[in-house]
N, C-alpha and C positions, 0 to 999 in steps of 0.2 A: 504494500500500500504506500501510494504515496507520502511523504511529509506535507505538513501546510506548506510550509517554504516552498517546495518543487511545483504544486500545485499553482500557487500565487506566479510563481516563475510560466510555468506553462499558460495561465490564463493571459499573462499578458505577451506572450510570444502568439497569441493564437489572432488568424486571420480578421477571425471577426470584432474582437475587441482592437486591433489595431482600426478599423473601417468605422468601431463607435469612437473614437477619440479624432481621427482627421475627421470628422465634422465639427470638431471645436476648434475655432478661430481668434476669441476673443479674448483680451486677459479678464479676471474677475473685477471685483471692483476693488477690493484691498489690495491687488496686484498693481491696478493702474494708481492706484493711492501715492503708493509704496515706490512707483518707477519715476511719479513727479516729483517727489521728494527729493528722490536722490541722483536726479537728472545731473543734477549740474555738478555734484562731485564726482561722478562716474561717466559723464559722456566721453568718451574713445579711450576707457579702458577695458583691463583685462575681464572678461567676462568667462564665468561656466553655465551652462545650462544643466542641472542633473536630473535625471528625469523627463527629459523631454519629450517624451511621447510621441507623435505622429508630429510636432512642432509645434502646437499652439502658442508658445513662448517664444519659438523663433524669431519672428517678424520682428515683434515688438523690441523684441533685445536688441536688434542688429539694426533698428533703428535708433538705439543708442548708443552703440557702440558695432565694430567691424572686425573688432577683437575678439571673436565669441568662438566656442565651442559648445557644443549639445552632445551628451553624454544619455546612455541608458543602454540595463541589461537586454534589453528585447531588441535583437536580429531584425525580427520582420518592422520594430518601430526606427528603430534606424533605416532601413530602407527606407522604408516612408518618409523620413526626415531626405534622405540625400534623393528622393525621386522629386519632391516637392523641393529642398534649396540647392542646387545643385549649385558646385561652387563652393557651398558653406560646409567646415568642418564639422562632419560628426563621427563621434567613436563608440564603441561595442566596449562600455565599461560597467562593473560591478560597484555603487555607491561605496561597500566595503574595502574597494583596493586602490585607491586615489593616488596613493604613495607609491604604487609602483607605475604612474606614468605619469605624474608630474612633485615635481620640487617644492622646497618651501617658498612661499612667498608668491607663485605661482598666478596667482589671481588678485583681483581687487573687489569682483562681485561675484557671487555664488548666491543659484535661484536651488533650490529643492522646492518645486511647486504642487499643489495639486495634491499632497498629503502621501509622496510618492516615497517621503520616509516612514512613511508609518508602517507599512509592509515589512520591515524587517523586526525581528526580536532586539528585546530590552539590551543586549550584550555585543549586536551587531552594530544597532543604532546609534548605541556609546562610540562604538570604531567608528562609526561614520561620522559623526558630529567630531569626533577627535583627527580623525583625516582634512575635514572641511578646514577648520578653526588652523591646520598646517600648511594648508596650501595657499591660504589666505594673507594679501602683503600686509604690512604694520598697519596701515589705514585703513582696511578691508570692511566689506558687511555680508553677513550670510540671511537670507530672506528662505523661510520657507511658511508652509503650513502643516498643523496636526491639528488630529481629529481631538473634541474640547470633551474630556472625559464625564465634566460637570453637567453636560448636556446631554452625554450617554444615558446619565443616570436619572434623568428627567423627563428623558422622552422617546428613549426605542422601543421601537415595535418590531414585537417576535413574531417570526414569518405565519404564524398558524392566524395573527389575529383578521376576523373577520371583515374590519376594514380597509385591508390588502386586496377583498375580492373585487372583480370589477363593478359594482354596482354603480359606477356614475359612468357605464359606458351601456346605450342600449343597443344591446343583440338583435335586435330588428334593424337598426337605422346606421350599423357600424358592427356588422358580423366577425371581422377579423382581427380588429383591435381587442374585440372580444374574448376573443379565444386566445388572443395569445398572451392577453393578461391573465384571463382563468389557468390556463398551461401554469405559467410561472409560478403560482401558487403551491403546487404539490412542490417544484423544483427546489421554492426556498425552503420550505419544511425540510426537505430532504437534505439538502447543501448544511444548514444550521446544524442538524441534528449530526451530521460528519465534525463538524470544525470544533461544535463546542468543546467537545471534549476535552480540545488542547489549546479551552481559553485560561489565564490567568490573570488574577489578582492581587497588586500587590500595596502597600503602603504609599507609592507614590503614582502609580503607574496601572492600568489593567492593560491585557490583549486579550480579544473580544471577538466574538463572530459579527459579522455587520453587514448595514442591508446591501451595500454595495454588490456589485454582482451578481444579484439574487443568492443573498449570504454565502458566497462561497469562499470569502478569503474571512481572514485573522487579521484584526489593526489594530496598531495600539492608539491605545486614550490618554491622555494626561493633562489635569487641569492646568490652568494658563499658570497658576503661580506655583506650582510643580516645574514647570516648561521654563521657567525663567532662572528658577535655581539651579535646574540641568544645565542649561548653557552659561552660568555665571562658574559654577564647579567647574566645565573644561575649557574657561578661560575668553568668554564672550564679556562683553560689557555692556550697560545699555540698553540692554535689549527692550526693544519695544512691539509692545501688543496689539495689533488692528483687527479690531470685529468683520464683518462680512458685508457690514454696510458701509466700511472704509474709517470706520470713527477710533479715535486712539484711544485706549482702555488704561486707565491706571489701575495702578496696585488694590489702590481704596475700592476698586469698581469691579472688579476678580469676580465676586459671586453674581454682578448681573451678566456674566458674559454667558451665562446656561442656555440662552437662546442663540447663541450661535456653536451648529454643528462643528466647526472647526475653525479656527483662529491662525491669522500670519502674524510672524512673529521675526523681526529684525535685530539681529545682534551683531555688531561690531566687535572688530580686534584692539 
């Protein structure tokens, strides 16, 4: 049987999640917050993209800078990045091995978008944040998002519940939307009832089955002032919190952020 890990690995190498993600074009809005901010210190520098998916961050980056690189474990998403920027660098890298293909100081912006770190476990995620935080020059910022644990706890919905089924879609007047949201129902039941097994809980941190994918992967959760003391411990500074509606969150404001599924989060070298 497969591990989560290898699963999560093969869902996102597989065709068809590459063909849902190059439909996305746009940054979010705390992405676009986030890139006005820091325009004017980082225009025509060293840029990474980790997790780049099919490119959605592309554009945008490389309209900030000509310096960039797109990174991600997924084969068929790198394709898709080099079919769509051809010209633009991109590499077939593991978030976990940074250091063995680029140097210290390496960068001055560093995107992990889209909660594309939360896929990994509590011990890989540390390497990767501790790789990030190396490759980053003395002036550096690392931008990414994770999923806001406080909001887990307030408001998921397990695949079984009944306002999962399609009832706000009628089977007369829309037969195939139909069905293929009634289909997905048994699937998530079934996906959850695989994954939970190998969820955990722990003092600062859970990893959790989630709806994403029709609950078939493991993410992890961690509240925002969890998330702030992680990257303060391996040597971030500053770090700053934006909600999902672009709005800056301070410390004092931690417990209203439960209404946002996941949070970006900007920490400086």
């Amino acid at each position: 049987m497969q591990s989560p890990a290898a699963r999560t690995r093969k869902l996102f190498n597989c065709a068809r999640t590459v063909r849902f993600y190059q439909q996305s074009t746009e940054l979010q809005l705390p992405e676009a917050v986030i890139l006005d901010r820091l325009r004017a210190d980082f225009t025509r520098k060293r840029v990474l993209d980790i997790g780049v998916g099919a490119g959605r961050t592309t554009g945008h980056l490389l309209e900030l800078s000509q310096h960039y690189i797109g990174l991600d474990y997924s084969s068929r998403m790198i394709e898709s990045c080099r079919a769509r920027y051809p010209g633009v660098s991109f590499m077939l890298c593991d978030a976990r091995d940074l250091s063995l293909l680029f140097g210290k100081g390496s960068f001055d912006l560093v995107l992990f978008s889209y909660n594309g770190i939360d896929v990994l476990d509590h011990a890989d995620r540390l390497k990767a944040l501790s790789g990030i935080r190396d490759i980053l020059s003395p002036t550096g910022a690392f931008v990414f998002s994770s999923h806001n644990l406080d909001y887990r706890r307030a408001h998921f919905t397990k695949p079984w519940d009944p306002r999962l089924l399609p009832f706000d879609i009628n089977p007369f007047v829309r037969p195939l939307p139909f069905v293929k949201k009634l289909a997905t129902y048994p699937i998530g039941i079934a996906n959850y009832l695989r994954v939970r097994k190998h969820e955990r809980t722990e003092t600062h941190y859970s990893i959790l089955g989630d709806e994403a994918h029709k609950y078939n992967i493991l993410t992890y959760y961690i509240a925002p002032r969890c998330q702030v003391a992680q990257l303060t411990e391996l040597g971030f500074r500053d770090t700053w919190v934006i909600g999902l509606d672009g709005r800056s969150i301070g410390e004092a404001e931690y417990a209203g952020a439960i209404r946002d599924h996941w949070l970006y989060y900007v920490g400086y070298v």
